[in-house]
PyMOL Python script that loads the backbone (N, CA, C, O; Angstrom):
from pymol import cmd

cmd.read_pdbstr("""\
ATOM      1  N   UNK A   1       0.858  -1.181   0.000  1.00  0.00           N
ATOM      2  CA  UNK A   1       0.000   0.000   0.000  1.00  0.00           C
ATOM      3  C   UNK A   1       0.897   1.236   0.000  1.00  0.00           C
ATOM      4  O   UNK A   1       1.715   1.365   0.911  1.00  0.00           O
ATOM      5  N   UNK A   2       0.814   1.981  -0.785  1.00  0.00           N
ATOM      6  CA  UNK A   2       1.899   2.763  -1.269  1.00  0.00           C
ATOM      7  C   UNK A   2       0.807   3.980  -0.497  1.00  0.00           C
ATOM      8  O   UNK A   2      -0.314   4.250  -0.930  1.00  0.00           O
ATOM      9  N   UNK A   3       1.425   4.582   0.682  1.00  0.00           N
ATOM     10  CA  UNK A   3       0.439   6.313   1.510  1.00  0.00           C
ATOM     11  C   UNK A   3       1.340   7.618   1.088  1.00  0.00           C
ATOM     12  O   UNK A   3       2.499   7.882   1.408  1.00  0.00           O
ATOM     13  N   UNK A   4       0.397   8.363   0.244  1.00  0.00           N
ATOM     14  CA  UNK A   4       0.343   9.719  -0.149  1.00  0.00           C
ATOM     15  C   UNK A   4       1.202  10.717   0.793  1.00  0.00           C
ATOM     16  O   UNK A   4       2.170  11.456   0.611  1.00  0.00           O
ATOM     17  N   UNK A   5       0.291  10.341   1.995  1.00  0.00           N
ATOM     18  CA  UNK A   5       0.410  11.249   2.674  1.00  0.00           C
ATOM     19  C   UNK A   5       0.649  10.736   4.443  1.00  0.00           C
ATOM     20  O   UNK A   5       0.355   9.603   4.823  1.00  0.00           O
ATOM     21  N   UNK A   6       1.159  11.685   5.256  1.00  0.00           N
ATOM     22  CA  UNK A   6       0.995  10.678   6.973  1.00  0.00           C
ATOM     23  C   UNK A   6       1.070  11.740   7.738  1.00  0.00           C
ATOM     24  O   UNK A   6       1.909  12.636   7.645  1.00  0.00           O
ATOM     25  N   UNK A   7      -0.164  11.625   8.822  1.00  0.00           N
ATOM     26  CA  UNK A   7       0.108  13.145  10.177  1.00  0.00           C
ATOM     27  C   UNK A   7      -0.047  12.145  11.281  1.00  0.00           C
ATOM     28  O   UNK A   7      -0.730  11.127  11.387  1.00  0.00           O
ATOM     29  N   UNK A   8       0.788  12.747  12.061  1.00  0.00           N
ATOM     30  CA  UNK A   8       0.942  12.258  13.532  1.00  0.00           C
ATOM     31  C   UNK A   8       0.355  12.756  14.272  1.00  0.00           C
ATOM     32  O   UNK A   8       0.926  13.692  14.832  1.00  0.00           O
ATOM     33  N   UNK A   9      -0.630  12.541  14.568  1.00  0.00           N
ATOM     34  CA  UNK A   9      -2.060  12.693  15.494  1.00  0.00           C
ATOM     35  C   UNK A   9      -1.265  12.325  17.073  1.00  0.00           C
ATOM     36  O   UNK A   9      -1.960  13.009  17.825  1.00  0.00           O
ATOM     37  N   UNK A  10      -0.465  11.800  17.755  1.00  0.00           N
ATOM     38  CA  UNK A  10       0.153  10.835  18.769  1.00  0.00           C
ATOM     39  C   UNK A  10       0.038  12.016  19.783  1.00  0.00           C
ATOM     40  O   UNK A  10       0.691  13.037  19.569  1.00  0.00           O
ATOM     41  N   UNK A  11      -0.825  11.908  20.958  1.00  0.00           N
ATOM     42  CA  UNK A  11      -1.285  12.846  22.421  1.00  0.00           C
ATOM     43  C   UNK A  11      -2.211  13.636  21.650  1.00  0.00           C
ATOM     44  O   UNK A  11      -2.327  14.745  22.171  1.00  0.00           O
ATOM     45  N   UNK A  12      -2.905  13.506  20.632  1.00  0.00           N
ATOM     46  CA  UNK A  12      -4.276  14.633  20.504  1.00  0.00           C
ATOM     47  C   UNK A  12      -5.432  13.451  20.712  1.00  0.00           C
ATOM     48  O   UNK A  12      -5.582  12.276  20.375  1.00  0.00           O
ATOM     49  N   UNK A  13      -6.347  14.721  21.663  1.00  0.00           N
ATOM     50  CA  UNK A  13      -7.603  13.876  21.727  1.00  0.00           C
ATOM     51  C   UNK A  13      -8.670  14.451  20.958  1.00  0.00           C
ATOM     52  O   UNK A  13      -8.619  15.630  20.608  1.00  0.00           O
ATOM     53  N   UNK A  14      -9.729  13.624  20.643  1.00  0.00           N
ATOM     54  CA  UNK A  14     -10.854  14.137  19.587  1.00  0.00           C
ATOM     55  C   UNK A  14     -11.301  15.484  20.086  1.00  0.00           C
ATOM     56  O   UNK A  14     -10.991  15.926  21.192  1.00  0.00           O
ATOM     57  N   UNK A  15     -11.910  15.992  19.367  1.00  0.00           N
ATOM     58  CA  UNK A  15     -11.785  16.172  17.596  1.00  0.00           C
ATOM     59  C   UNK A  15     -10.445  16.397  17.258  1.00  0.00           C
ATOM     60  O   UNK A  15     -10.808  17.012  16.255  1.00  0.00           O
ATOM     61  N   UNK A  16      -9.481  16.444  17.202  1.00  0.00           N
ATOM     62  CA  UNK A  16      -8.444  17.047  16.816  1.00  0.00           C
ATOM     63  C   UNK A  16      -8.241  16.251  15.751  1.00  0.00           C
ATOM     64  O   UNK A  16      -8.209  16.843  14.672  1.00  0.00           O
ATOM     65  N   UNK A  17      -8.017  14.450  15.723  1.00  0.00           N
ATOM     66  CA  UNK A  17      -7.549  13.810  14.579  1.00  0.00           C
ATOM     67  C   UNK A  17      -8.080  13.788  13.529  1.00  0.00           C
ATOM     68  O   UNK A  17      -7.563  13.641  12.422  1.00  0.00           O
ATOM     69  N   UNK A  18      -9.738  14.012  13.955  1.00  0.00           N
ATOM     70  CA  UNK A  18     -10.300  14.450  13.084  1.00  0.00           C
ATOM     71  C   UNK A  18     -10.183  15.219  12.061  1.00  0.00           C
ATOM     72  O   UNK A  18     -10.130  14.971  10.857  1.00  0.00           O
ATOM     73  N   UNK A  19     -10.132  16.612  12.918  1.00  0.00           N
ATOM     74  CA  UNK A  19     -10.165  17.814  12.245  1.00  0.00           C
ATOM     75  C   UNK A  19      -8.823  17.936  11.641  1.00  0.00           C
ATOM     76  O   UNK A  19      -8.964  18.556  10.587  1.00  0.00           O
ATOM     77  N   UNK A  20      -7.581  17.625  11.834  1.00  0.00           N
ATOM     78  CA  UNK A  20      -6.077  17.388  11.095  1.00  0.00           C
ATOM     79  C   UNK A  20      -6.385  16.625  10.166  1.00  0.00           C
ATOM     80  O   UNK A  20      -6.235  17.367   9.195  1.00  0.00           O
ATOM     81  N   UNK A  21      -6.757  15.530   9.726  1.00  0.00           N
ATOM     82  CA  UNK A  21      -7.295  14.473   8.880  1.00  0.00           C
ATOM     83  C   UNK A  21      -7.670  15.495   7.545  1.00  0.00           C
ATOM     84  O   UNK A  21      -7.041  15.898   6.567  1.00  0.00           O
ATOM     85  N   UNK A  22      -9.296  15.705   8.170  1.00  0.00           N
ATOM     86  CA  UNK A  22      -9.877  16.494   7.381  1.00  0.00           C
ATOM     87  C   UNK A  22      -9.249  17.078   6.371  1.00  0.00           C
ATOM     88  O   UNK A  22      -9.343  16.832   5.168  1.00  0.00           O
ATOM     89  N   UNK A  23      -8.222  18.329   7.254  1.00  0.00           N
ATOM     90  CA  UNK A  23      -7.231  19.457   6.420  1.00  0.00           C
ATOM     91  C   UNK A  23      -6.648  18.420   5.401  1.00  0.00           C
ATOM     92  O   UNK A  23      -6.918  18.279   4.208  1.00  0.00           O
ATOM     93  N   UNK A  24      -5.809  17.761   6.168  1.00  0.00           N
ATOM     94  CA  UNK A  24      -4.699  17.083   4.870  1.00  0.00           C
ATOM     95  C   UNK A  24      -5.452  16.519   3.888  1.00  0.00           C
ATOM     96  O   UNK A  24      -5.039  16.541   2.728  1.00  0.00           O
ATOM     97  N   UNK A  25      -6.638  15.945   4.206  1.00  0.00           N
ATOM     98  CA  UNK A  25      -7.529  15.044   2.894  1.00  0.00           C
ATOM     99  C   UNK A  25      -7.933  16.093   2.143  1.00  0.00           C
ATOM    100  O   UNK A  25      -8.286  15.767   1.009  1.00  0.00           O
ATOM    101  N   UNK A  26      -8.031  17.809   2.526  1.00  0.00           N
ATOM    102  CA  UNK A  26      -8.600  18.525   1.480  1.00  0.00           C
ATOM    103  C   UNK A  26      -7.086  19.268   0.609  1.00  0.00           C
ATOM    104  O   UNK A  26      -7.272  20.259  -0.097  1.00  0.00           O
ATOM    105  N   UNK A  27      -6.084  18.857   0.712  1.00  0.00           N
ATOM    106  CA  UNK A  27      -5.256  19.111  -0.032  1.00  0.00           C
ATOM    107  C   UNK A  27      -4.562  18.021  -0.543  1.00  0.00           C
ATOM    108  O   UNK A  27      -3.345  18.006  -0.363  1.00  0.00           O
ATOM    109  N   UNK A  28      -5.045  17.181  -1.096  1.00  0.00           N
ATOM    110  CA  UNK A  28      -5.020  15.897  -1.570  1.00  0.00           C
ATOM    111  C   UNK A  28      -5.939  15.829  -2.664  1.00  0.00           C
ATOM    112  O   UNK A  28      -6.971  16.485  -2.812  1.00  0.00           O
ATOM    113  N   UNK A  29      -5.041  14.248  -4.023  1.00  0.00           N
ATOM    114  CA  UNK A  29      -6.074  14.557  -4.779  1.00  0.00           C
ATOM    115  C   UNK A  29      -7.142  12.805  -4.638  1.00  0.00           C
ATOM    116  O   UNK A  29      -6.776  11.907  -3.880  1.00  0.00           O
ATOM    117  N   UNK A  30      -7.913  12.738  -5.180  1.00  0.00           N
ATOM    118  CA  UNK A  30      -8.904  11.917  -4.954  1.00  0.00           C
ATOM    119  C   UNK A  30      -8.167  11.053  -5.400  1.00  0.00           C
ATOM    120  O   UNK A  30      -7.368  11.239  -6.317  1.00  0.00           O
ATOM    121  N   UNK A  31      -8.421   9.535  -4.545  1.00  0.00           N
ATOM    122  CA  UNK A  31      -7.751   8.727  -4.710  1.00  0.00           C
ATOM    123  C   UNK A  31      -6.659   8.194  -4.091  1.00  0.00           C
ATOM    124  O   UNK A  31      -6.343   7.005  -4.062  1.00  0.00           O
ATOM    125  N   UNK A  32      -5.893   9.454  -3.423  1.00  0.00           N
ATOM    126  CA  UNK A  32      -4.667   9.347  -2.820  1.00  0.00           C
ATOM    127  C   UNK A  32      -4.648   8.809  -1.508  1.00  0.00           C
ATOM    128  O   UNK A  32      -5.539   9.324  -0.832  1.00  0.00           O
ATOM    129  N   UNK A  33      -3.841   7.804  -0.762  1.00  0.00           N
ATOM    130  CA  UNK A  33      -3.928   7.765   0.466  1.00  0.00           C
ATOM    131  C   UNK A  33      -3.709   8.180   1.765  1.00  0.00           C
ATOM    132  O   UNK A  33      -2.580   7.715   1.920  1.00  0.00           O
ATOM    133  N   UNK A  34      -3.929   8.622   2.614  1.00  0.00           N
ATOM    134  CA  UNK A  34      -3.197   9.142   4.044  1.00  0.00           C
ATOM    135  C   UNK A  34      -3.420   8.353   5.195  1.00  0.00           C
ATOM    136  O   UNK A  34      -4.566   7.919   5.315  1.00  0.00           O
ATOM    137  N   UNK A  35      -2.378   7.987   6.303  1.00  0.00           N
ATOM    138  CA  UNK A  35      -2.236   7.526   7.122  1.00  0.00           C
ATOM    139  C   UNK A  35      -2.293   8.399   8.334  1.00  0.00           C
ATOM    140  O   UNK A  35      -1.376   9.219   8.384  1.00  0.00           O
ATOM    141  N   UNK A  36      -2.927   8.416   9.069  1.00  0.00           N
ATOM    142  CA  UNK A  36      -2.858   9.105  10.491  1.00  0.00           C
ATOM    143  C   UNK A  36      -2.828   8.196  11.416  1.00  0.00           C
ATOM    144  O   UNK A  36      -3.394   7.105  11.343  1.00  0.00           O
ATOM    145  N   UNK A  37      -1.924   8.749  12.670  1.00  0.00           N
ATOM    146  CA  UNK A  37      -0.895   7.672  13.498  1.00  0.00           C
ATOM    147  C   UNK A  37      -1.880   8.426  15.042  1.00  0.00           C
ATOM    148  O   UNK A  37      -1.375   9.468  15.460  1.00  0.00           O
ATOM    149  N   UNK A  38      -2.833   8.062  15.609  1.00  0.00           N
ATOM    150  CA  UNK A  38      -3.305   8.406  16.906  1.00  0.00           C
ATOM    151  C   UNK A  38      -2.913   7.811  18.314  1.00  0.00           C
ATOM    152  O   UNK A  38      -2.860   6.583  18.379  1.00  0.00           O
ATOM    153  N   UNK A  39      -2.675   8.430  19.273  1.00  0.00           N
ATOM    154  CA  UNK A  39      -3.173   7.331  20.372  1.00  0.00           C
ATOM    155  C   UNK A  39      -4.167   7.547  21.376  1.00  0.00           C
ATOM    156  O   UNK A  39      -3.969   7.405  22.582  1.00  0.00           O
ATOM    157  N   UNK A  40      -5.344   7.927  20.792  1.00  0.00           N
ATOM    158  CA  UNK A  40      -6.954   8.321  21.301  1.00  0.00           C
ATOM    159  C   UNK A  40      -7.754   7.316  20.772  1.00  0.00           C
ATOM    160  O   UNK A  40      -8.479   7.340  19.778  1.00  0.00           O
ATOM    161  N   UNK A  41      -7.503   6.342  21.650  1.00  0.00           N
ATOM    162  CA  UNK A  41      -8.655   5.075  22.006  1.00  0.00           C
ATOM    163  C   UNK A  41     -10.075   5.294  21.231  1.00  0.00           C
ATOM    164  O   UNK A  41     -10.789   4.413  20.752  1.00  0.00           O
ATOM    165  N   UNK A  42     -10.276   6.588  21.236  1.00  0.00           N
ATOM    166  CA  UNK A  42     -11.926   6.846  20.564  1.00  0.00           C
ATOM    167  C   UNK A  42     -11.955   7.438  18.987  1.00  0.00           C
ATOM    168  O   UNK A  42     -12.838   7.734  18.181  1.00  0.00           O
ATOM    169  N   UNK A  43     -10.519   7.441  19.008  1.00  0.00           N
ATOM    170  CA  UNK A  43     -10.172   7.403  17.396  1.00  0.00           C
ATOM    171  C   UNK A  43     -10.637   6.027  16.444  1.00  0.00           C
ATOM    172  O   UNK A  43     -10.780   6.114  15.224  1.00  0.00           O
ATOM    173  N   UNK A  44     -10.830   4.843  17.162  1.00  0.00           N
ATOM    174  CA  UNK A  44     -11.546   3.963  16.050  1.00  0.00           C
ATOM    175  C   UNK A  44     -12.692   4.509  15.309  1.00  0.00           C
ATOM    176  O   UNK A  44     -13.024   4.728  14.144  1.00  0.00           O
ATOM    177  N   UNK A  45     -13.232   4.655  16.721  1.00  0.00           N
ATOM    178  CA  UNK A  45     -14.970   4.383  16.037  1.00  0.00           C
ATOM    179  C   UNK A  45     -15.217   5.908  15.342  1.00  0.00           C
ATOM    180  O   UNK A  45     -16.174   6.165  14.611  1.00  0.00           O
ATOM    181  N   UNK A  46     -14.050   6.957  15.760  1.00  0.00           N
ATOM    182  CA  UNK A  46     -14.835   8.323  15.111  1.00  0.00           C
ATOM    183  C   UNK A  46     -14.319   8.438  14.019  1.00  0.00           C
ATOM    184  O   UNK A  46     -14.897   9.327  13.394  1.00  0.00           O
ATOM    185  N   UNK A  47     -13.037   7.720  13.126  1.00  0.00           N
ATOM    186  CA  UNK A  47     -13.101   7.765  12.341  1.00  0.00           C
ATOM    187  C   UNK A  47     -14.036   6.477  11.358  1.00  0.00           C
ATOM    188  O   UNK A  47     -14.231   6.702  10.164  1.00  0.00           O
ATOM    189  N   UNK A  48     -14.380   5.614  11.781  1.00  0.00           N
ATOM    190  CA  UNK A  48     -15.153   4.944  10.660  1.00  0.00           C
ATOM    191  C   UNK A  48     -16.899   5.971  10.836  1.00  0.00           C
ATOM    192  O   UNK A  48     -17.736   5.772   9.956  1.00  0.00           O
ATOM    193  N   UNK A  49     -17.205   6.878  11.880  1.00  0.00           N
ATOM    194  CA  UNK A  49     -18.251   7.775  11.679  1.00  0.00           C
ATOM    195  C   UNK A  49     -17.771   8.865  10.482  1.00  0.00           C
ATOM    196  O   UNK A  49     -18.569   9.271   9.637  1.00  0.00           O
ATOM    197  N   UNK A  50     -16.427   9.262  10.526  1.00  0.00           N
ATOM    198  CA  UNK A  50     -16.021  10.113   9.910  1.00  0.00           C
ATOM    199  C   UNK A  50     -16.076   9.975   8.452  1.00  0.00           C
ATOM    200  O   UNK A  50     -16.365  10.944   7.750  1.00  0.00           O
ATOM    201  N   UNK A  51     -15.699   8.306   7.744  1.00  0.00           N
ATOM    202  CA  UNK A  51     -15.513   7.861   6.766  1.00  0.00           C
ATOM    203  C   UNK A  51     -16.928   7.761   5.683  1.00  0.00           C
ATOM    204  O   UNK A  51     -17.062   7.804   4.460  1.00  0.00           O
ATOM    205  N   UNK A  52     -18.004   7.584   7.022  1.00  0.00           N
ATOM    206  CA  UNK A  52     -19.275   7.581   6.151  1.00  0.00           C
ATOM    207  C   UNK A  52     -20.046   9.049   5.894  1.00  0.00           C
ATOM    208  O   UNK A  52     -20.955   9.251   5.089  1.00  0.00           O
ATOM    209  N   UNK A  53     -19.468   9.956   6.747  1.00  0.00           N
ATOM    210  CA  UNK A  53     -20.055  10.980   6.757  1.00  0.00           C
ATOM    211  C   UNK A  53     -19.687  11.668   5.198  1.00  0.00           C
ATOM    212  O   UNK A  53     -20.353  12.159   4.287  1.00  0.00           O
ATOM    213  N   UNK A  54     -18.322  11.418   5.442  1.00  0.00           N
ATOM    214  CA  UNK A  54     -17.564  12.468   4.153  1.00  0.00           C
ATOM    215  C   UNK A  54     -17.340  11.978   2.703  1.00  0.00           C
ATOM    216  O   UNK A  54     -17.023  12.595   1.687  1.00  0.00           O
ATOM    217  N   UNK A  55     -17.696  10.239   3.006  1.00  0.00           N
ATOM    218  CA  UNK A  55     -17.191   9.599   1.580  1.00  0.00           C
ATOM    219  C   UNK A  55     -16.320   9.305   1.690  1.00  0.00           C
ATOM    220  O   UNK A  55     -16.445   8.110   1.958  1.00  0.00           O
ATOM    221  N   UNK A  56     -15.223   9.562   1.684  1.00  0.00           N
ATOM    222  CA  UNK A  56     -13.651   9.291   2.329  1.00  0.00           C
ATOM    223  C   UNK A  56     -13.722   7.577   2.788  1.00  0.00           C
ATOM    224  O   UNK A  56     -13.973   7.316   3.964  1.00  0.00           O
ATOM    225  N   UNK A  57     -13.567   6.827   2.125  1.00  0.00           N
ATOM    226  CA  UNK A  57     -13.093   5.109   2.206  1.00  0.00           C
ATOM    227  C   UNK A  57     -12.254   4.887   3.475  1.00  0.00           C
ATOM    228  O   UNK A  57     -11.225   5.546   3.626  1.00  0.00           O
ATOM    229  N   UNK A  58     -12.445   4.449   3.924  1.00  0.00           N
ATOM    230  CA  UNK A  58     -11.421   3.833   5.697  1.00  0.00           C
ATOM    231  C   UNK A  58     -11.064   2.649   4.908  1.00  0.00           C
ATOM    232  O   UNK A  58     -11.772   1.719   4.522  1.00  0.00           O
ATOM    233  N   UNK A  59     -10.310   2.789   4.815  1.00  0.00           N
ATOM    234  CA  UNK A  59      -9.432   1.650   3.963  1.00  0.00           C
ATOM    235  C   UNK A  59      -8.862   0.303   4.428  1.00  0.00           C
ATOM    236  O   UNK A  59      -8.832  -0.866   4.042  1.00  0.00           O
ATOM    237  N   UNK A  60      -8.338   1.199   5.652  1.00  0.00           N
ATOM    238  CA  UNK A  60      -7.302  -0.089   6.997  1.00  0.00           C
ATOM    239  C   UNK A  60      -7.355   1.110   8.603  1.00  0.00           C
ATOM    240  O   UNK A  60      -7.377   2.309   8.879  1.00  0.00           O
ATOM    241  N   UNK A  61      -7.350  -0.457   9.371  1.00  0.00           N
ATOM    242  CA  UNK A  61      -7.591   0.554  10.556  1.00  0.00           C
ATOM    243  C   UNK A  61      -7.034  -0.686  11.616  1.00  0.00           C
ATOM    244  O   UNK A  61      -7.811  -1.553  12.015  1.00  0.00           O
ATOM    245  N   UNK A  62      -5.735  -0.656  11.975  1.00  0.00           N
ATOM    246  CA  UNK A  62      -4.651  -1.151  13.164  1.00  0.00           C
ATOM    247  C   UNK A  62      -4.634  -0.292  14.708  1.00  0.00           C
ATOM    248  O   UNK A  62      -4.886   0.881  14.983  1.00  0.00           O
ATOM    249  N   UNK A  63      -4.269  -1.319  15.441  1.00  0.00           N
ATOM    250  CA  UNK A  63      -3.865  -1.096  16.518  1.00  0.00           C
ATOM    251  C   UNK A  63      -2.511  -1.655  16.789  1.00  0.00           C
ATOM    252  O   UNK A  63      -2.452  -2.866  16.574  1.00  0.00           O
ATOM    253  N   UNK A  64      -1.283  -1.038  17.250  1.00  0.00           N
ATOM    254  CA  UNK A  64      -0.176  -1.296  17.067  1.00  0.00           C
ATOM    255  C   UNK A  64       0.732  -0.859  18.613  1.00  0.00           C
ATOM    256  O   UNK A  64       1.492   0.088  18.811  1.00  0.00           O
ATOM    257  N   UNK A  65       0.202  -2.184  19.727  1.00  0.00           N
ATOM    258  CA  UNK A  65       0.970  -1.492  20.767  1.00  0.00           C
ATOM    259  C   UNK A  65      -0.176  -0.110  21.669  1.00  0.00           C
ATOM    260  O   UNK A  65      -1.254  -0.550  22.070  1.00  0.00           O
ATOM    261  N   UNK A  66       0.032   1.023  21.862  1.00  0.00           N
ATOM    262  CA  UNK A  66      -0.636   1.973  22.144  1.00  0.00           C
ATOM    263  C   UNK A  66      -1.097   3.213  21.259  1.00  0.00           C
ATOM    264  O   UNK A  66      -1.398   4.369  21.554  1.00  0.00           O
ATOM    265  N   UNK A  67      -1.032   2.492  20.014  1.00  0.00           N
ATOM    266  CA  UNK A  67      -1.227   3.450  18.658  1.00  0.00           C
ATOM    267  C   UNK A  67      -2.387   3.017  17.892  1.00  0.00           C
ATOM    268  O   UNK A  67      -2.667   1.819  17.888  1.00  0.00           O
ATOM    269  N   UNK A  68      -3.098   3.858  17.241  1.00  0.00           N
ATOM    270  CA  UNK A  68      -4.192   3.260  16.381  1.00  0.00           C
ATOM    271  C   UNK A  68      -3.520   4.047  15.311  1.00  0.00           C
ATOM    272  O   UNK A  68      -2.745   4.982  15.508  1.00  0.00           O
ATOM    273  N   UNK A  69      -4.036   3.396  13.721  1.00  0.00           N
ATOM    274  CA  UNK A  69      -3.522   4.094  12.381  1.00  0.00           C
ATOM    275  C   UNK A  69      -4.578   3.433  11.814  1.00  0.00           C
ATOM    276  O   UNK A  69      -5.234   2.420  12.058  1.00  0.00           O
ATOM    277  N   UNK A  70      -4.546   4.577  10.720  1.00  0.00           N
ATOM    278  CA  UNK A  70      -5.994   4.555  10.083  1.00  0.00           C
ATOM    279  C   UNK A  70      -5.094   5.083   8.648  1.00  0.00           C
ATOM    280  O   UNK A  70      -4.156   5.853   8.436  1.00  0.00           O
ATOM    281  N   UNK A  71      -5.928   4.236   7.875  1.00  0.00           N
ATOM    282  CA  UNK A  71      -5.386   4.663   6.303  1.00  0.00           C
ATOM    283  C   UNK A  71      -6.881   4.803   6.024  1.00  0.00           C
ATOM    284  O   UNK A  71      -7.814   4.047   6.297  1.00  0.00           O
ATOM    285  N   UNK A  72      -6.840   6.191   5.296  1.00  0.00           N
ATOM    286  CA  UNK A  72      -8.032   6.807   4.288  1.00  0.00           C
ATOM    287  C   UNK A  72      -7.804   6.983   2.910  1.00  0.00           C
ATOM    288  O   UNK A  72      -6.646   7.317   2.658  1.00  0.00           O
ATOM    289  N   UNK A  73      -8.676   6.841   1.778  1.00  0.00           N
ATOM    290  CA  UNK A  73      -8.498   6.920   0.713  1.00  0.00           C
ATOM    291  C   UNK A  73      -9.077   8.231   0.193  1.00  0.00           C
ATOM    292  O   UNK A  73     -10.120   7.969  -0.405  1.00  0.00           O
ATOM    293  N   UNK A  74      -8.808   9.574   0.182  1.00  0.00           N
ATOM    294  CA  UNK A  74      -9.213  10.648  -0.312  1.00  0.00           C
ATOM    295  C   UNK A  74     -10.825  10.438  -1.670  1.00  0.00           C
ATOM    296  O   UNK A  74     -10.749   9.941  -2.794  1.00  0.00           O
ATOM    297  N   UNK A  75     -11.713  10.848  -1.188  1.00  0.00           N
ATOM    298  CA  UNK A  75     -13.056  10.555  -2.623  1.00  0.00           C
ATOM    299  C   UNK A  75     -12.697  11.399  -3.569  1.00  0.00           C
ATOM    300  O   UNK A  75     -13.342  11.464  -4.616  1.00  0.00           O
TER     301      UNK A  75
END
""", "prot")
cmd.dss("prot")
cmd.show_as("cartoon", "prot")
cmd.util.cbc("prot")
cmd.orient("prot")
């Protein structure tokens, strides 16, 4: 899986990964991937809310140790 793009979300709590996400996916072109690296436990579930809201594909979504990462596919 070849990622576009990657922000380190690591000590922000929601909304924040969100709202960082967001930014980078709107300077991106459709299609492209980004990885965001969290460690806010409530980062699963708000980004697969996030994914249906916006269109934006949740592609892959790990837990790694005390880290969650989420790969999105820009719509």
């Amino acid at each position: 899986m070849q990622i576009d793009k990657e922000i380190d979300t690591r000590g922000l709590n929601c909304p924040l990964p969100i709202l960082k996400a967001k930014k980078a996916l709107s300077d991106m072109q459709s299609g492209q991937l980004l990885r965001v690296i969290s460690t806010d436990g409530g980062s699963m579930r708000d980004f697969q809310a996030f994914s249906k809201q916006t269109g934006n594909e949740l592609v892959d979504q790990q837990t790694v140790g005390d880290e969650f990462i989420h790969v999105l596919r820009r719509r």
